[in-house]
C-alpha positions in Angstrom: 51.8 79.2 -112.9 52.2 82.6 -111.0 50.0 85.6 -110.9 52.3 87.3 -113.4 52.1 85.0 -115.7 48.8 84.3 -115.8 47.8 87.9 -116.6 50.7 87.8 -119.1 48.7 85.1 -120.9 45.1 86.9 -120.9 46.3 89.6 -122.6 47.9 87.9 -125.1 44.5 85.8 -125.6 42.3 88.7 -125.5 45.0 90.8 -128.0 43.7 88.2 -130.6 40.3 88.0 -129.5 40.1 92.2 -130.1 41.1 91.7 -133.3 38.1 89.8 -134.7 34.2 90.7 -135.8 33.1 94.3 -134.6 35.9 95.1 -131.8 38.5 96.5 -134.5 36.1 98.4 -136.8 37.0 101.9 -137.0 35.2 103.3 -140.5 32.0 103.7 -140.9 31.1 103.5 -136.6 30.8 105.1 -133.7 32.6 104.2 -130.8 30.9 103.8 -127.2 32.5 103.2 -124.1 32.4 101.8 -120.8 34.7 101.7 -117.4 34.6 99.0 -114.8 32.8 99.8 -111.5 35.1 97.7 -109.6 37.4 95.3 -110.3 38.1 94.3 -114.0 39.6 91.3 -112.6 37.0 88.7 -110.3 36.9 85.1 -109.3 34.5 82.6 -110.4 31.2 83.9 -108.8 31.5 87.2 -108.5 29.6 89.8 -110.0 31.5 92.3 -112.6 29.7 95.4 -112.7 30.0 98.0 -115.8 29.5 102.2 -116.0 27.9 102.8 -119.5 29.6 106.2 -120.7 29.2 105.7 -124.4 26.0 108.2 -124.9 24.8 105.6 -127.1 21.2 104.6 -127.5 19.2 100.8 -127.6 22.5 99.8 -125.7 22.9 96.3 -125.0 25.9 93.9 -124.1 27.6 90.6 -124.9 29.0 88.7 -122.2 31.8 86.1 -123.8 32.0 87.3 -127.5 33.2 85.0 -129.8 34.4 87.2 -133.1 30.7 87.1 -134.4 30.5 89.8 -137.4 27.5 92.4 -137.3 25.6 90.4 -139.2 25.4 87.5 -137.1 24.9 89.8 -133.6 21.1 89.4 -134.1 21.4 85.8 -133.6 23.9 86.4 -130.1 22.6 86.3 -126.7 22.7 90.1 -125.1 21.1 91.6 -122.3 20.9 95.6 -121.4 22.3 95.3 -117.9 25.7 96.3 -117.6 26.4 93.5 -114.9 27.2 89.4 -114.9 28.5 86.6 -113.1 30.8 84.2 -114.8 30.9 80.4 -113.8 33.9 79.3 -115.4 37.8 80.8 -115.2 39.2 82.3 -118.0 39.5 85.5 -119.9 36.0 86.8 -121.8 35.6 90.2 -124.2 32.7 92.1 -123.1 30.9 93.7 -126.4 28.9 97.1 -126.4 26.9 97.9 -129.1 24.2 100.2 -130.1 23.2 103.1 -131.6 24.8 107.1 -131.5 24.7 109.7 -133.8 22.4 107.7 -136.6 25.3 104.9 -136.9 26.5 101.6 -135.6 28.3 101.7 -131.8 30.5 99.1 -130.8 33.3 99.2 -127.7 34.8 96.0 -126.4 37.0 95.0 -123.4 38.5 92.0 -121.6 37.6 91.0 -118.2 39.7 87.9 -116.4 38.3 84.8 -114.0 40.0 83.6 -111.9 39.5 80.6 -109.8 38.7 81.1 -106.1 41.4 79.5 -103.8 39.7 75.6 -103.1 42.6 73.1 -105.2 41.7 69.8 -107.0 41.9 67.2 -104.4 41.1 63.2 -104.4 41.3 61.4 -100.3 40.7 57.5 -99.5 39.0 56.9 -95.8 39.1 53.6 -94.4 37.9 52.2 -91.0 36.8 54.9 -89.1 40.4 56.5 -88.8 42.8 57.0 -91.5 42.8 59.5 -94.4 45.3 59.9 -97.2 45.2 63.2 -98.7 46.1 63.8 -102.4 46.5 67.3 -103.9 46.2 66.3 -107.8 48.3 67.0 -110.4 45.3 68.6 -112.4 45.3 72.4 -114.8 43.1 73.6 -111.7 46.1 73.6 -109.3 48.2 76.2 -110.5 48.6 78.4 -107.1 52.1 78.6 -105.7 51.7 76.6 -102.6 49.2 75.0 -100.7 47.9 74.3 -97.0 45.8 71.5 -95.4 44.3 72.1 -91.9 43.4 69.1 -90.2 40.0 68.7 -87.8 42.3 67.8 -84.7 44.2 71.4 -85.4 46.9 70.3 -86.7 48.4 71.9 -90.1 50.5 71.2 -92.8 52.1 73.5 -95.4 53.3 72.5 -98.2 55.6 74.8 -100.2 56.3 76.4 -103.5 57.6 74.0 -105.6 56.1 70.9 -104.7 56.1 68.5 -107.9 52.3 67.3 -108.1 50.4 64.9 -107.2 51.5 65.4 -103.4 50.0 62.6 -100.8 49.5 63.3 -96.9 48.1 60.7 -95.0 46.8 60.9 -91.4 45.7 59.0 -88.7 42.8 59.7 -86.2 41.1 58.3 -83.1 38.4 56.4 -84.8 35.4 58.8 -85.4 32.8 59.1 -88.1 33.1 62.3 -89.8 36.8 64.1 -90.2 36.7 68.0 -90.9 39.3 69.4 -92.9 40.5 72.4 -94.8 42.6 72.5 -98.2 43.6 75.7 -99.5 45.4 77.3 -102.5 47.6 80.3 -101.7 49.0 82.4 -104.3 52.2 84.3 -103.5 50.5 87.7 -104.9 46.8 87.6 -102.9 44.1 87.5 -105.4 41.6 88.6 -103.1 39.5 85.4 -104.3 36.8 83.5 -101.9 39.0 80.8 -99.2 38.2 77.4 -100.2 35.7 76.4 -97.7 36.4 73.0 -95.2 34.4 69.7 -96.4 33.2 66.8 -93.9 35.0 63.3 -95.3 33.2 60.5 -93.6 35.6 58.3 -92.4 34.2 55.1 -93.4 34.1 55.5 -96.6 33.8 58.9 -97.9 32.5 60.9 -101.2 35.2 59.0 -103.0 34.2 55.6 -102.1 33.4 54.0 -105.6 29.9 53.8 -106.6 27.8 53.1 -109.6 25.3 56.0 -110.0 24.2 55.0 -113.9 23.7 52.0 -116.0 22.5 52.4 -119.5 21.8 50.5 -122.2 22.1 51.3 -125.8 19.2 51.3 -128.0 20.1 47.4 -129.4 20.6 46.4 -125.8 24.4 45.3 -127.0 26.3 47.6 -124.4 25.9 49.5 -121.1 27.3 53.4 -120.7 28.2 53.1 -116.6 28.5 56.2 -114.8 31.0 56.1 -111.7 31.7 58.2 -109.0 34.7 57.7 -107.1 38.2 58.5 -106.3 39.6 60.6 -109.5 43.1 59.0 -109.6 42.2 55.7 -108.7 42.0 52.7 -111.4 39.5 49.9 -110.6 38.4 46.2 -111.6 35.2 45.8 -113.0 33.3 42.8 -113.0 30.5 41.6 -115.2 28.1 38.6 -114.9 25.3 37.4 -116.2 22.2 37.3 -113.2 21.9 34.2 -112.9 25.8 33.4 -112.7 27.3 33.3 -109.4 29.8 36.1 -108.8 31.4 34.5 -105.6 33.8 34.2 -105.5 34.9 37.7 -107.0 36.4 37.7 -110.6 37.2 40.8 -112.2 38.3 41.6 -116.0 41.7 42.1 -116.8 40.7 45.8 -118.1 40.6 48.5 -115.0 38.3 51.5 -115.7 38.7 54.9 -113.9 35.4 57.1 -112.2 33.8 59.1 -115.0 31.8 57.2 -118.1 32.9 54.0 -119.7 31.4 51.1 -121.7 30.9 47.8 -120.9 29.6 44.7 -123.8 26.4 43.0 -123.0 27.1 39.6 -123.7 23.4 38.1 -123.8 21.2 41.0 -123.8 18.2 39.1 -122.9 19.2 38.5 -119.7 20.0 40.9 -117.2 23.6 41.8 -116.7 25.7 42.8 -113.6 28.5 44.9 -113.1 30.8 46.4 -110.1 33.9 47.9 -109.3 36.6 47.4 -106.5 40.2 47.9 -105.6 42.7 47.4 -102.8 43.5 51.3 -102.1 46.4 52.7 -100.5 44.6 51.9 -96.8 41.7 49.3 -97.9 39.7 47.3 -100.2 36.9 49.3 -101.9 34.0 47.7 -103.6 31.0 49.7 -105.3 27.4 48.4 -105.3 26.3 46.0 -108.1 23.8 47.6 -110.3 22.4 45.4 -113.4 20.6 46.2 -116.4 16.6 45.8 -117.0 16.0 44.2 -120.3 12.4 44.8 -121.3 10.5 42.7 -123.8 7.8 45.2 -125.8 5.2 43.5 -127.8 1.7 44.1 -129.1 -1.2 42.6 -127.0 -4.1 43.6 -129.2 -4.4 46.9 -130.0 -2.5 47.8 -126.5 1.6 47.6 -126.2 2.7 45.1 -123.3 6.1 45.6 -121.8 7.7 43.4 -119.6 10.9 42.8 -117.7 12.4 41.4 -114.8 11.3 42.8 -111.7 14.4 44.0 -109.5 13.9 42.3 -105.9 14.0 44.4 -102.5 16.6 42.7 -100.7 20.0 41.5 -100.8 21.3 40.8 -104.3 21.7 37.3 -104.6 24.5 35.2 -106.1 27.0 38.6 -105.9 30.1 38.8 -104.4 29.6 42.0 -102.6 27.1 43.1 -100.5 24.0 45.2 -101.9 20.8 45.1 -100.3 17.7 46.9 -102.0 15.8 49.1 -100.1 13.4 50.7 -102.7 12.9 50.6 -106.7 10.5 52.5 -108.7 10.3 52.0 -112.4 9.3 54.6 -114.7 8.6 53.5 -118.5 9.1 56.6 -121.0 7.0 56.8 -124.0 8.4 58.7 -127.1 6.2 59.4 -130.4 8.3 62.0 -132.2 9.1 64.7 -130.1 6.2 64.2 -127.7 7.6 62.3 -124.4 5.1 60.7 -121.9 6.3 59.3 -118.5 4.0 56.0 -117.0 5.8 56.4 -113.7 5.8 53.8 -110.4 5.0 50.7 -112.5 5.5 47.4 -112.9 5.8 44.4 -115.2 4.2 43.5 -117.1 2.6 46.9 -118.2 0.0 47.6 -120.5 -0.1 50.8 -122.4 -3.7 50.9 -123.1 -3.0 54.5 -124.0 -1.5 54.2 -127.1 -2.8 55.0 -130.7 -1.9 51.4 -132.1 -1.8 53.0 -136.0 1.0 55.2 -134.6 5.1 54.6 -133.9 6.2 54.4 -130.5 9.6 53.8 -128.6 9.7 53.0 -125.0 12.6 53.0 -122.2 12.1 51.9 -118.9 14.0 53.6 -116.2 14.5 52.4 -112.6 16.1 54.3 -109.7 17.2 51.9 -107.1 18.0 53.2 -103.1 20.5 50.7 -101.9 23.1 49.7 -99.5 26.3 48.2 -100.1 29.6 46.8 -99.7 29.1 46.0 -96.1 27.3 49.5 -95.0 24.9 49.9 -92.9 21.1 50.2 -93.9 21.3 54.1 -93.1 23.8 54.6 -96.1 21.7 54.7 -98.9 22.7 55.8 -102.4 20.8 55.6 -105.6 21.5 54.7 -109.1 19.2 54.7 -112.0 19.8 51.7 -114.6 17.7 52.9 -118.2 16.9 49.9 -120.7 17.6 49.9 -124.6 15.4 52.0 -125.9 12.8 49.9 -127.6 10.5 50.9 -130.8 6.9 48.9 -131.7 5.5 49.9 -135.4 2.6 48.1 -136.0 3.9 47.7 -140.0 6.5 45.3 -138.4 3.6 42.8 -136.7 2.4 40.4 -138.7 -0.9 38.9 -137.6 -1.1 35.4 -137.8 -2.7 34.1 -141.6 -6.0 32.6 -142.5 -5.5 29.5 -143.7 -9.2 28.4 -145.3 -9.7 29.3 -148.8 -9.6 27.6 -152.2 -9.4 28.4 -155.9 -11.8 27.8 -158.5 -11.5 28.5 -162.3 -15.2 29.7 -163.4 -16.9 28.9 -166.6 -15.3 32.0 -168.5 -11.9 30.8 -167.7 -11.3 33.5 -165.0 -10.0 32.8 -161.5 -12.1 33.0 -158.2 -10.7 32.5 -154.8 -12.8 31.9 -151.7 -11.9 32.4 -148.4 -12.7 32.4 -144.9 -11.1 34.4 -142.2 -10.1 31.8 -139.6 -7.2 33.4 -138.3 -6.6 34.3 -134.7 -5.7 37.6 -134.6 -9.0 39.3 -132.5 -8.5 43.0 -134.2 -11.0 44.6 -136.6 -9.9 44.4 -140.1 -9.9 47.3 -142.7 -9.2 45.2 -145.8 -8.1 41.9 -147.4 -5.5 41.5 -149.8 -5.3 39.3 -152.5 -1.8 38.4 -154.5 -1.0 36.6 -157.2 2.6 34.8 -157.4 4.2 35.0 -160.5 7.9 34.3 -160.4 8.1 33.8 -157.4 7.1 37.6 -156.8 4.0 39.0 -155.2 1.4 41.4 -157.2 -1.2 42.8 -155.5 -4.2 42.2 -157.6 -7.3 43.4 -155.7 -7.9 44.9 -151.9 -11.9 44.3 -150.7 -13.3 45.7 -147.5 -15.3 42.5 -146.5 -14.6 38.2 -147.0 -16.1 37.5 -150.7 -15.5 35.7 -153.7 -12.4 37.4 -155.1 -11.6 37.1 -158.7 -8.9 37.9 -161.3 -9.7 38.0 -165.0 -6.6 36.3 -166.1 -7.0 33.1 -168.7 -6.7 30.2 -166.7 -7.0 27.9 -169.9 -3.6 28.6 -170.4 -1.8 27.7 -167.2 -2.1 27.3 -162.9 -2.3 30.6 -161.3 -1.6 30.4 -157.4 -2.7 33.3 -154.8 -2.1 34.4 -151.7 -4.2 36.4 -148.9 -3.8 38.5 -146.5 -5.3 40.6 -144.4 -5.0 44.7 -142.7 -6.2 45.2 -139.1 -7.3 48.7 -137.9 -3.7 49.0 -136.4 -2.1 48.4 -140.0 -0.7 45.8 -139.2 -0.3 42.6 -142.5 -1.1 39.7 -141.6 1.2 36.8 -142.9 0.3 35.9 -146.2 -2.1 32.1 -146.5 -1.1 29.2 -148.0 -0.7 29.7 -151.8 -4.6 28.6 -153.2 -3.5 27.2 -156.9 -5.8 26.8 -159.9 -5.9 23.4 -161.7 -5.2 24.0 -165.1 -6.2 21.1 -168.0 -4.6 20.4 -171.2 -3.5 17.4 -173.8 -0.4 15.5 -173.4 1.1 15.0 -177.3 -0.3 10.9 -176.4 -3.5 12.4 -176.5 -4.1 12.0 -172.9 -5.5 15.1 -170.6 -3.7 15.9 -168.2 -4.0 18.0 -164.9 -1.8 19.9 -162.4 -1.0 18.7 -159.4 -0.8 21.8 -157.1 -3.6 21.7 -154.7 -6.2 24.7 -154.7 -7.0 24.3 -151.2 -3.8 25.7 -150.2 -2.0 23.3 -146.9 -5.7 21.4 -147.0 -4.8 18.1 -149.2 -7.0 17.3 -152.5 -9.6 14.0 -151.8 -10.4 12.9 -155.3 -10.6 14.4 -158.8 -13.7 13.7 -160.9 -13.3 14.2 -164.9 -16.5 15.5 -166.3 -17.4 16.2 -170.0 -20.5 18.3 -171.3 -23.2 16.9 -173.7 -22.7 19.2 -176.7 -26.6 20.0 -176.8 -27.6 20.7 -173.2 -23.8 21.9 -171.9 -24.6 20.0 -168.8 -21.5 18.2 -167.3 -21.9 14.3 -166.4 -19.1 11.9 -164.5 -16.7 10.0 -166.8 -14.3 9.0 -164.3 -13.0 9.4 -160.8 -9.6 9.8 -160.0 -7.7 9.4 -156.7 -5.3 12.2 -155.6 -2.3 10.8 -157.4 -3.5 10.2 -160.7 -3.5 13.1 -162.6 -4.7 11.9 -166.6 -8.0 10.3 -168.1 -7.9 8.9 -172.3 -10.9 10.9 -173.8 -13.6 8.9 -175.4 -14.7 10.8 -178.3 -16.9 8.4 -180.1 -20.2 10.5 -179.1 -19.3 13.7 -179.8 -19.6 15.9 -183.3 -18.4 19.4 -182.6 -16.1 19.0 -180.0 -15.8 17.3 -176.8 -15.4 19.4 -173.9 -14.0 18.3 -170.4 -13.3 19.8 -166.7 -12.0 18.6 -163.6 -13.8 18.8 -160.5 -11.4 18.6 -157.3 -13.0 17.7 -153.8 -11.0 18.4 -150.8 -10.6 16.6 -147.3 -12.5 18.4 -145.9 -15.2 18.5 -148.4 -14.6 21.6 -150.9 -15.0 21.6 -154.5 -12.9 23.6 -157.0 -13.0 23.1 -161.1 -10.2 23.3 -163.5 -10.3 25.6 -166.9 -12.6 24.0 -169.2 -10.5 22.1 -172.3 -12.0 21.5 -175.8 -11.1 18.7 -178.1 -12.5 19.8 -181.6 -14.0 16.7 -183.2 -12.3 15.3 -186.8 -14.2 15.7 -189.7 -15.5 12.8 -191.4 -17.2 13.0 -195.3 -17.4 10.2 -197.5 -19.9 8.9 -200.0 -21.4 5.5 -201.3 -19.6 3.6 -203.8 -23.0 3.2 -205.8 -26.5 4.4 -205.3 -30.1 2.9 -207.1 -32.2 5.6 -208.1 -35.4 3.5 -208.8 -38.3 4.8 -206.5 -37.9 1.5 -204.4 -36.9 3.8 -201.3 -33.9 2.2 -200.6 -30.8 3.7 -201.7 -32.5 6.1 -204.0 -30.7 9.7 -203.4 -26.5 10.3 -203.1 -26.0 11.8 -200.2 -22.9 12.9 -198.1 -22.0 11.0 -195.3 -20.6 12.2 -192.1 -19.9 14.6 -189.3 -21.2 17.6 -190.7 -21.8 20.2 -187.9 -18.4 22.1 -187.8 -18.7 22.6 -191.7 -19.5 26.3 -192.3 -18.4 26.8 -196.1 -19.1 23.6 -198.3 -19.6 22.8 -202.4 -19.8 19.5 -203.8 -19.7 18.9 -207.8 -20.9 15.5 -209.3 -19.0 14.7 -213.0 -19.8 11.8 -215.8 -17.7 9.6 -217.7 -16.9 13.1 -219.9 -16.2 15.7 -217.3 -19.6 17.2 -217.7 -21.1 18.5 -214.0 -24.4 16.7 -213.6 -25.6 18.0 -210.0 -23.4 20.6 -207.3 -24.3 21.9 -204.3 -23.4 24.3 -201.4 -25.2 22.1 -198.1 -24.2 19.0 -197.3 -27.8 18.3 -196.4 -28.5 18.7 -200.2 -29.1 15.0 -202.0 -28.9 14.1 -205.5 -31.9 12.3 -206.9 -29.9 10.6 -210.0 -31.7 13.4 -212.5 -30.0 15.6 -215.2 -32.5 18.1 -215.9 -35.3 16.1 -214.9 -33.7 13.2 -216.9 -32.4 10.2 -216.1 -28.8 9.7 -215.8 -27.4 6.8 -217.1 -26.3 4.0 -215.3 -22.5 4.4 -215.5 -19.5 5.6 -213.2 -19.2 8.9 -212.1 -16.6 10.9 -210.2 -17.0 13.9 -207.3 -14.9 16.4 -205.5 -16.1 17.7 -202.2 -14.5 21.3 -200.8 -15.3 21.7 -196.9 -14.1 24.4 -194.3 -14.4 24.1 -191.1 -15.4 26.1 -188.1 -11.7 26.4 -186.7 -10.1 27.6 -190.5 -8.9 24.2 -191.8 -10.4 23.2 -194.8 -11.3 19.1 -196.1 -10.4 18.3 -200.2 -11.6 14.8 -201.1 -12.4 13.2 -204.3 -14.1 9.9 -205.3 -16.0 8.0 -207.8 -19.1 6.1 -207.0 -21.5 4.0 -209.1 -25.1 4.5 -210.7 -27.4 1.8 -210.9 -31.0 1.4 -212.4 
């Protein structure tokens, strides 16, 4: 593009750029003013100077306005002196603005950058003595011809016209450093800087390929590789594994180019490899192999323990080109929200004994590695930093191994107690215990305690098993895993008449020993041993010829290793049984004198009994079954005959006994 043109094109550009936020407002505004003091037109680095002749007060100035409307200015970066240096070509509107005459000033005008006279250039420099040159086909080489000067003296000028890219190669008597000079020259002088002459070493050069970044992503699934190297060149990669042999050299069918590219980690628990190479125009290039640092971050206590691979001082081992390791230093970087801190020259495994284990943190471990390669002497040392996966530890995700020794025990009232003992592992202080009960298969937390005790729920364990789980918090808040599931043993009646017990153990993973059935005397309550079970049998046939009321029974389950739990406790009301005599001899002989009611009496709580003779008359009733009749009418004496009864009973659980009889009476 020539000179002409160019300026043709800012002032089209900045035409537009005039036309937006304050620069065209004319109502309402005063207008301010400044002229240049010195060129209006500069080259990347040199000062542009302004002459404020706007009269305007509180005057201050945008360098590179963007269109931004007054109200937005406040939030645009301005300064009050009326000189800047740009860093970058192109065209920028310089904004005035202030205050004259009790209103609003703005004034705006365009300044142009252009770039100084150095073109985009790429070389290769092989064995001590041969360079080839390439002036790149690139937006930055837009002058109208070019010139290379050579370090033996020698020049060559290559004219307008030239179709980019343009290759020169030269040959020299082998030395170690080549000077040389590449210029832009623009038909019109711009009176920009001369591009300056760089030093190429001629073994390799600043465009010799070489890895200066490896870094992993935060799952550790793929590396971000930084390369330096020639601009225009495309190079193999090669990936392995560390402890795969890369000799002899195999390279990916994809070629990558110098700038940032990703690579897969296919195991990213080990530590992975890469490098580049190519045959060039005048030799075979190979970078250094740089491979990642996997770390492994895990709790140690109440400390965070990270650990990796060490990276060896040395030659690389197992590669297929030459890197030798002259120094590493490993950095770990600890992040807890916006607060960074850097553990710097460490090594694995590290302990950060630092760390507030109740809090989140996320660590990276950085190393920056001096080292030789592909071939080079010891004296030409580069270095590359390789930065892990970014790894986060929140205690809420640890789970503390469980404690396993506990049991559950259904009390006298029906409720549920479990008892437990912490046995597990984990060496932390706890803040609390946990106890859940599993219904559905879903936990509810019933009840949290602050110290190991008899925990229990008040559900009603006379109707079914109930089955917990504990757990434990340590002072980092971390859960523990939750224990075996401690089950109660619930009793009931089979419709055979049998009892019948569950079979889940209450002693969680610890195996039941024996069941013992017991049954209470209904006039002391204490239990006493009707059978003993072993742990597969699982019913007992009731024996209730010596009980009245009811016959109550538990279960009483010994562990292996010596525990005792009990079931619910399971009633079996007791049938009533009345009858009476079928004749009864009133005659003072003591024998058989009095009617009385036979039978299980003690569950009766509402009771009549009515005696009739041969005519329906009542001759005796009463309302106790205790009550006897002495054969008397009214203190006379009933005649031997037949008589008939009815008895009414209701019993202590609602049902209620109708029976009816006759019976003889004999004198």
């Amino acid at each position: 593009m020539n000179t002409f043109s160019k300026i043709f094109f800012l002032l089209f550009v900045s035409a537009r750029v005039l036309a937006q936020g304050v620069c065209n407002i004319t109502t309402g505004v005063e207008r301010g003013g400044f002229t240049f003091d010195g060129p209006s037109s500069v080259c990347i680095g040199q000062e542009i100077k302004l002459k404020d002749i706007s009269g305007g007060t509180d005057v201050k100035y945008v360098y590179g306005y963007n269109g931004e409307n007054a109200a937005k200015l406040v939030n645009v970066s301005s300064i009050t002196v009326p000189k800047w240096t740009f860093l970058a070509a192109g065209q920028y509107v310089i904004l005035q603005y202030g205050k004259k005459n009790g209103k609003d000033m703005y004034y705006c005008d365009v300044v142009y950058v252009r770039e100084n006279n150095k073109p985009d250039i790429s070389y290769e420099a092989c064995n001590n003595s041969v360079i080839q040159l390439t002036i790149r086909n690139s937006p930055a080489n837009n002058f109208d011809s070019y010139r290379v000067k050579w370090g033996d003296g020698s020049i060559d000028n290559i004219p307008v016209g030239t179709i980019l890219p343009y290759s020169i190669k030269k040959t020299f008597p082998p030395s170690n450093t080549q000077n040389l000079l590449v210029e832009g020259i623009y038909t019109i002088p711009n009176n920009c800087p001369a591009a300056q002459p760089i030093t190429v070493k001629m073994d390799r050069g600043e465009m010799f390929p070489r890895i200066e970044k490896l870094e992993l992503n935060e799952d550790g699934t793929e590396a971000t590789i930084t390369l330096k190297g020639n601009p225009d060149a495309e190079y193999n990669i090669s990936s392995r594994s560390i402890d795969e042999s890369g000799n002899p050299i195999s390279f990916l069918p994809d070629k990558v180019k110098s700038g940032v590219f990703k690579m897969p980690i296919t195991d990213k628990t080990k530590s992975q490899c890469f490098f580049v190479g190519r045959s060039g125009a005048l030799c075979t290039e190979y970078s250094n192999e740089v491979c990642t640092s996997p770390f492994i971050l895990k709790p140690i206590d109440d400390k965070n323990e990270i650990s990796w691979q060490p990276i060896p001082t040395g030659q690389i081992q197992n590669t297929g080109v030459f890197t030798f390791i002259n120094q590493v230093n490993n950095q770990i970087i600890r992040e807890e929200g916006n607060n960074k801190t850097i553990f710097s020259n460490v090594n694995s495994p590290y302990i950060d004994n630092t760390a507030d284990c109740s809090k989140k943190y996320c660590y990276t471990l950085s190393s920056k590695v001096t080292l030789a390669y592909a071939g080079y002497t010891t004296a030409n040392y580069v270095e590359t930093a390789t930065v892990s996966q970014k790894q986060c530890i929140n205690r809420d995700s640890v789970r503390p191994p469980a404690l396993t020794d506990g049991f559950a025990s259904v009390t006298p009232t029906n409720a549920v107690s479990i008892n437990f003992t912490d046995n597990s592992s984990w060496t932390l202080d706890r803040n609390i215990y946990r106890l859940y009960r599993v219904e559905s298969n879903d936990f509810k937390k019933i009840d949290s305690v602050l110290t190991v005790q008899v925990l229990t729920d008040a559900v009603d364990a006379s109707q079914k098993s109930y089955c917990y789980q504990v757990s434990f918090v340590d002072k980092c808040d971390s859960e523990s895993e939750l224990s075996p599931a401690f089950c109660s043993v619930f009793l009931n009646q089979a419709s055979n008449g049998l009892l019948q017990w569950s079979s889940t153990s209450p002693f969680g993973n610890t195996l039941v020993n024996s069941y013992v059935v017991q049954s209470f005397d209904e006039l002391t309550n204490l239990p006493s041993i009707e059978q003993t079970n072993n742990p597969n049998e699982h019913t007992y046939k009731p024996i209730l010829d010596n009980f009245e009321v009811e016959a109550k029974y538990r279960i009483k389950i010994f562990s292996a290793d010596g525990k005792e739990s009990f079931s619910n406790i399971f009633s079996i009301p007791i049938e009533i049984k009345l009858f009476l005599p079928d004749a009864f001899s009133p005659n003072s002989d003591n024998i058989n004198d009095n009617l009385e009611v036979k039978g299980l009496i003690n569950r009766i709580i509402d009771f009549e009994i009515v005696v009739y003779n041969r005519w329906g008359n009542a001759v005796f009733s009463s309302n106790s079954p205790l009550e006897t009749w002495n054969g008397q009418v009214q203190n006379t004496l009933a005649p031997t005959d037949t008589y008939t009864y009815k008895i009414y009973a209701k019993l202590n659980d609602g049902k209620e006994l109708k029976k009816n009889g006759k019976f003889v009476l004999l004198r």
